[in-house]
C-alpha positions in Angstrom: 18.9 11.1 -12.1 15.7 11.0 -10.4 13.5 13.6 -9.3 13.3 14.1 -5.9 11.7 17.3 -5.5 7.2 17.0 -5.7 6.8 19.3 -8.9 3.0 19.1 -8.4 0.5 17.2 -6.5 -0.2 13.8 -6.6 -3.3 12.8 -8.9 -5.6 9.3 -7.5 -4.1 7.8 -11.2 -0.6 8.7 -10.1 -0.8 7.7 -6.7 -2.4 4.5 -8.0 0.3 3.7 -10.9 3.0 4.5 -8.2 1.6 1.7 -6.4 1.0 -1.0 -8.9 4.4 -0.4 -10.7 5.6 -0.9 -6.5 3.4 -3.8 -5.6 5.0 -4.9 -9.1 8.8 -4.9 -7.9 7.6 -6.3 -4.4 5.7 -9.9 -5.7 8.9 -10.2 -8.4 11.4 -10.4 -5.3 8.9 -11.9 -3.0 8.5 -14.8 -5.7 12.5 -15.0 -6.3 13.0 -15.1 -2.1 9.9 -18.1 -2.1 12.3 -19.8 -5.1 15.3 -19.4 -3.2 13.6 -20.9 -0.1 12.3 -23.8 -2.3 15.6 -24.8 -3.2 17.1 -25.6 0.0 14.3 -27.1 0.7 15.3 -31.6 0.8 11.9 -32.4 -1.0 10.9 -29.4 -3.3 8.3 -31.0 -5.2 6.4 -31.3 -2.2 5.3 -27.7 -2.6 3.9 -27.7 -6.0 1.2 -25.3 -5.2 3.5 -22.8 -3.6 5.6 -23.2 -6.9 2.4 -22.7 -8.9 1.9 -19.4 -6.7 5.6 -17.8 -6.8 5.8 -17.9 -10.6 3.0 -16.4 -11.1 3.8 -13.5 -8.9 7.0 -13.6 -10.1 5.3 -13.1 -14.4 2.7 -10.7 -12.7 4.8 -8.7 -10.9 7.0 -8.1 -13.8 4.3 -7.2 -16.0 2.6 -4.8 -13.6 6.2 -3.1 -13.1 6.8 -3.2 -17.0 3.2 -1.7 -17.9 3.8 0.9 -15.0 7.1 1.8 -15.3 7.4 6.3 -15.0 10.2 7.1 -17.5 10.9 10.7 -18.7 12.2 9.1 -22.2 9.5 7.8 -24.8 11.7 5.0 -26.0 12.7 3.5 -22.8 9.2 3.5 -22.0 8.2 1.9 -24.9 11.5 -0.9 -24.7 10.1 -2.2 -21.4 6.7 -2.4 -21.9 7.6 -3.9 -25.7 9.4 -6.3 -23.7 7.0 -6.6 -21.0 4.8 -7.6 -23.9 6.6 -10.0 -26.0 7.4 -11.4 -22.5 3.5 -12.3 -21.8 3.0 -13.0 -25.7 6.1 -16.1 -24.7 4.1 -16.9 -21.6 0.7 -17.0 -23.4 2.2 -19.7 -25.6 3.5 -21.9 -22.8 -0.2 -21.7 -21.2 -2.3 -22.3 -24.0 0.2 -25.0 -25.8 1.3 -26.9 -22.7 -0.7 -29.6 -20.5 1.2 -28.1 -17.6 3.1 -24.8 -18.1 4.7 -24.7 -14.8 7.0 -27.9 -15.5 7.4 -26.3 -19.1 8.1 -22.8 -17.7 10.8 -24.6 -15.4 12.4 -27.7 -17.9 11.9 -26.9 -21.3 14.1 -24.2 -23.0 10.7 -22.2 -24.3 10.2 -21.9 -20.8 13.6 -21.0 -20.1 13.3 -18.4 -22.7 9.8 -16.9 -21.1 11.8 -16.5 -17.7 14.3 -15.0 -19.6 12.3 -12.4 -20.9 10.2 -11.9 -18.0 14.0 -12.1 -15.8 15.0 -9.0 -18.3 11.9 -6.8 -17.4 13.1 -6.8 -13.7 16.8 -6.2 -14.9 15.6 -3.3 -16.4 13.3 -1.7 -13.8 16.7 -2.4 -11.4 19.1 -0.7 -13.7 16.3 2.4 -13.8 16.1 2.1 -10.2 19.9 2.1 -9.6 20.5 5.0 -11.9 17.4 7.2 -11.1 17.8 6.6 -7.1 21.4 5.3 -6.5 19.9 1.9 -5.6 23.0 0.7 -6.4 22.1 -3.0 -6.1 20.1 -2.9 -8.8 23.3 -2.6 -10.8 24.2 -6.4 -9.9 20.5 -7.8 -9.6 20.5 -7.1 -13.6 24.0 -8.9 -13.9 22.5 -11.9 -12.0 19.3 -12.3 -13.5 20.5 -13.2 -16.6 23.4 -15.1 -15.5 20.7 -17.2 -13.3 19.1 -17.6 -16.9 21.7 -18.8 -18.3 23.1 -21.1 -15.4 19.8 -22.6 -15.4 19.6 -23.0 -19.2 22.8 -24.7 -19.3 22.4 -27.1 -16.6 24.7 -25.5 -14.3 24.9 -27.9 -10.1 21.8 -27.3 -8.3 24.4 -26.0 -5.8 25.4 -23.3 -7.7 21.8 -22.3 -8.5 20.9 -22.3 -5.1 23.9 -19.8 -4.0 22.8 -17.3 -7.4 19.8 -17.4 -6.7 20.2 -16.8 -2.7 21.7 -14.1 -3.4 20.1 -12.2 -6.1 16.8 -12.7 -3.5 18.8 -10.9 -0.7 19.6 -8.5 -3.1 16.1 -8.3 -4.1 14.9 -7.5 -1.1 17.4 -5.2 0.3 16.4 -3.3 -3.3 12.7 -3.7 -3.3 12.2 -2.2 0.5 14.6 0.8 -0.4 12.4 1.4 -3.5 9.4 0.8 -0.9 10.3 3.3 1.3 10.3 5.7 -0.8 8.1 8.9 -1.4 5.3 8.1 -4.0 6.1 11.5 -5.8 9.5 10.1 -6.8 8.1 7.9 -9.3 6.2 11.0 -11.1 8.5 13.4 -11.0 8.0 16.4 -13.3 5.1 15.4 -15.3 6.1 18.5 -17.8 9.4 16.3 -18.5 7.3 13.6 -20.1 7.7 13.0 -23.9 
């Protein structure tokens, strides 16, 4: 479980890591909510630009809270940020091998398989959340990330991506600002635990 209890005092680096892996979590469900919104939305491809802007908060955010993440266990920490890794190595492909990686990152199945990975970082860092803190939604936000994925993937009604992904954003949310809210020393814990 996580700590909950300040074992020491707060350096600037943990303070700051605290923060990015945070800020990390908060544009990942801040993009899915903007996605979400899109949806409903009669005449989506009017808002290109804010399509442009959600997915890459989304891919940032995930890689800030993959590179950030405070785990007590080496090899956890080294699965997400492996993943976080081979999850920008996917997305470095779609940039640099496609004349436009947003309608790649959103139609083609490479794409689909970069939002997969990227949709497995946050699954992760919601499972840690929902185990170290009892955020308990974070159990279903990693059941529904992937099963978004997969909906998407194969070619599942636009209704029925609009409900999952309604509310895995709700759930997002209600998650992200009870992560928020909490204590920057619960992230660090007790820095002697670290192997």
């Amino acid at each position: 479980m996580g700590e909950r209890t300040p074992y020491q005092p707060l350096t600037f680096l943990d303070r700051l890591t605290v923060v990015l892996y945070r800020a990390g979590i908060l544009l990942a469900a801040a993009s899915i909510a903007t996605a979400a919104v899109l949806l409903w939305q009669a005449q989506p491809r009017l808002h290109a630009g804010t399509v442009r802007i959600a997915l890459g908060a989304f891919l940032l955010g995930n890689l800030l809270s993959a590179a950030f993440i405070h785990l007590y266990a080496r090899s956890f920490r080294r699965a997400i940020r492996t993943l976080g890794l081979l999850a920008a190595a996917a997305l470095a492909g779609v940039l640099l091998g496609s004349p436009s990686p947003v309608e790649t990152l959103l139609l083609q199945w490479y794409g689909a398989l970069t939002l997969g990975l990227f949709a497995a970082v946050l699954a992760f860092v919601a499972v840690k959340e929902a185990f170290c803190f009892r955020l308990n939604e974070g159990y279903v936000i990693a059941l529904l990330l992937p099963l978004l994925v997969a909906a998407h993937v194969l070619g599942a009604p636009g209704e029925a991506l609009r409900v999952l992904l309604s509310v895995t954003a709700v759930l997002l949310l209600v998650f992200t600002a009870r992560k928020v809210a909490q204590p920057l020393h619960y992230d660090i814990g007790d820095k002697t635990q670290y192997r």
